[in-house]
N, C-alpha and C positions, 0 to 999 in steps of 0.2 A: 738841546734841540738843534737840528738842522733841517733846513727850507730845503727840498727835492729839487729847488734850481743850483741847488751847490755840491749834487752829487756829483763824485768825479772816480774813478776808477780809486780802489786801492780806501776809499772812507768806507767807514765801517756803521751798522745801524742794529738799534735795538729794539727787532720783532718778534711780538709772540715769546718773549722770554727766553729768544735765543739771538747771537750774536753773528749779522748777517755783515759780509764785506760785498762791494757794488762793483761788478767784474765788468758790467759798460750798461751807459745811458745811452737815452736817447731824446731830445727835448722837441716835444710835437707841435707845432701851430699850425691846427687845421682850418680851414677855409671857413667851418661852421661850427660853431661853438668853442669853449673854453681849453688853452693849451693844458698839455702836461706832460709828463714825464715817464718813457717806458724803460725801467730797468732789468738787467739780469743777475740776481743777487747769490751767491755764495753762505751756504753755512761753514761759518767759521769751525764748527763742534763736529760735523757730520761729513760734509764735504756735500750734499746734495743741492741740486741748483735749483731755482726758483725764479718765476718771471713774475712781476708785479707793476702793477700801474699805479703811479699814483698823480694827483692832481698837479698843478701847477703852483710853488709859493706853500703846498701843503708840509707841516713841520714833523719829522717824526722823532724820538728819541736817537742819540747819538752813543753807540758806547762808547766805554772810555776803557784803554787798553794803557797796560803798563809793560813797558820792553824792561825786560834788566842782562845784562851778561854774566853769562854764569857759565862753569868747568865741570865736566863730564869728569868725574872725581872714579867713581868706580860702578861695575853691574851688579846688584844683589837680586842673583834670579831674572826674572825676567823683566825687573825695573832697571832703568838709568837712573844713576842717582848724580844729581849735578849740585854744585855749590855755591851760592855768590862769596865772591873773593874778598868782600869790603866786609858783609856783614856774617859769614862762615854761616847763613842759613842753607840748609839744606831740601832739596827737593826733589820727589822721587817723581820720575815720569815711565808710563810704560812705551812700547817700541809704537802701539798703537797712538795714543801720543803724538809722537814724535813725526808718523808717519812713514811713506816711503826712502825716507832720503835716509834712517837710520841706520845703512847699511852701509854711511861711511863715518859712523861717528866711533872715533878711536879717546882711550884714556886723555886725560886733559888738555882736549880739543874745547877752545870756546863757541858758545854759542849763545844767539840769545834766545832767551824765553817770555815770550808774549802772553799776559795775564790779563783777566778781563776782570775788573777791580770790582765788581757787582756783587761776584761772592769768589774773589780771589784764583776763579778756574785758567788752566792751562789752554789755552786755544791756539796756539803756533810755538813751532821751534823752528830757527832760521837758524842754518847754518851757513859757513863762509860758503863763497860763489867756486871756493875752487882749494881741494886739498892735496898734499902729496902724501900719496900711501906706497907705502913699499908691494912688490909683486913678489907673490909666494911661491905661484904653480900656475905655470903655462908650459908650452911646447919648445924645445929647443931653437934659437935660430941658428940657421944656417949662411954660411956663407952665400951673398950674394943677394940677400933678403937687403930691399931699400926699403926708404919711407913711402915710395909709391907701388910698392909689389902688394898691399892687402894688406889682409889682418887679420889676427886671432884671438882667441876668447885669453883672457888673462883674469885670476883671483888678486885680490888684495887682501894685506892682510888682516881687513877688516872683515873678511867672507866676501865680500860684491865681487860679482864675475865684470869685467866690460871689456871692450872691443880697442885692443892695443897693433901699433903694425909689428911687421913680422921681425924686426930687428930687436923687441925687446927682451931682454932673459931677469931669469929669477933673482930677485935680488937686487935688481934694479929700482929705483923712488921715481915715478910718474905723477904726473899733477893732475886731477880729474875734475872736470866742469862738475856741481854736484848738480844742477840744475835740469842737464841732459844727458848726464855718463859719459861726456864725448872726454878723451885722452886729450889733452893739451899738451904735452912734452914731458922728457925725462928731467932729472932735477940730479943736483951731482951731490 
């Protein structure tokens, strides 16, 4: 159990038999009557947002999540199938899952996978802040193209399109924020 004067960004809570994280508080002491606590809570399962009040000191259930790292081993169909490296257990995640950022996860790339130990379900996969993929298919550059002349759409060879400057050619390893898509530099 956790008291709602200890919610902080990033604690995660167990409402209604689904596993909500607290995306910002806010702690009220009004002029008349008893304080408390306005949150804006996140479904961990759904993605749908939620505002709730609850009282001050009031306790609700806490889940309890378990991180492990595990290797994106191979695709069968439209599952990822990843593996913990300690104990060779196996776990199939689909792209839904995994969410939007699946469009940079390449063969044994780690990542970790966030369980919600209640009944063992898959609620996050975090991947690194930042990967180098190779570039498959963009437009040629040209002489004269700097790092401050713009920029064009470029494939990786994971499929994700993102936004590269005009200096970069095929076959070149870029490093990509997975966070916000943004190009952070070439890699040699």
């Amino acid at each position: 159990m956790i008291s709602s004067n200890d919610f902080r960004p990033g604690v995660t809570l167990e409402l209604d038999g689904n596993v909500w994280k607290v995306i910002e508080f806010l702690h009220v002491k009004p002029g008349k009557g008893s304080a408390f606590v306005r949150t804006k809570l996140k479904n961990a399962q759904t993605g749908s947002m939620l505002e709730r009040t609850f009282r001050a000191g009031e306790t609700v259930p806490q889940a309890v999540l378990e991180k492990s790292t595990m290797q994106h081993t191979y695709k069968e169909g439209e599952n990822f199938i990843f593996m913990d490296m300690e104990t060779y257990e196996e776990a199939s995640l689909t792209a839904e899952q995994i969410g939007p950022r699946v469009k940079y996860i390449k063969e044994g790339m780690e990542v970790n996978v966030v369980r919600w130990n209640k009944n063992n379900q898959v609620i996050d996969v975090e991947l690194p802040n930042t990967v180098v993929l190779e570039i498959i298919e963009t437009d040629p550059g040209v002489r004269g193209d700097t790092a401050t002349g713009g920029s064009k759409p470029a494939k990786v060879e994971t499929g994700a399109i993102i936004s590269v400057p005009l200096f970069v050619n095929v076959g070149d390893r870029v490093k990509i924020d997975t966070r916000d898509d943004s190009y952070l530099g070439r890699e040699n």
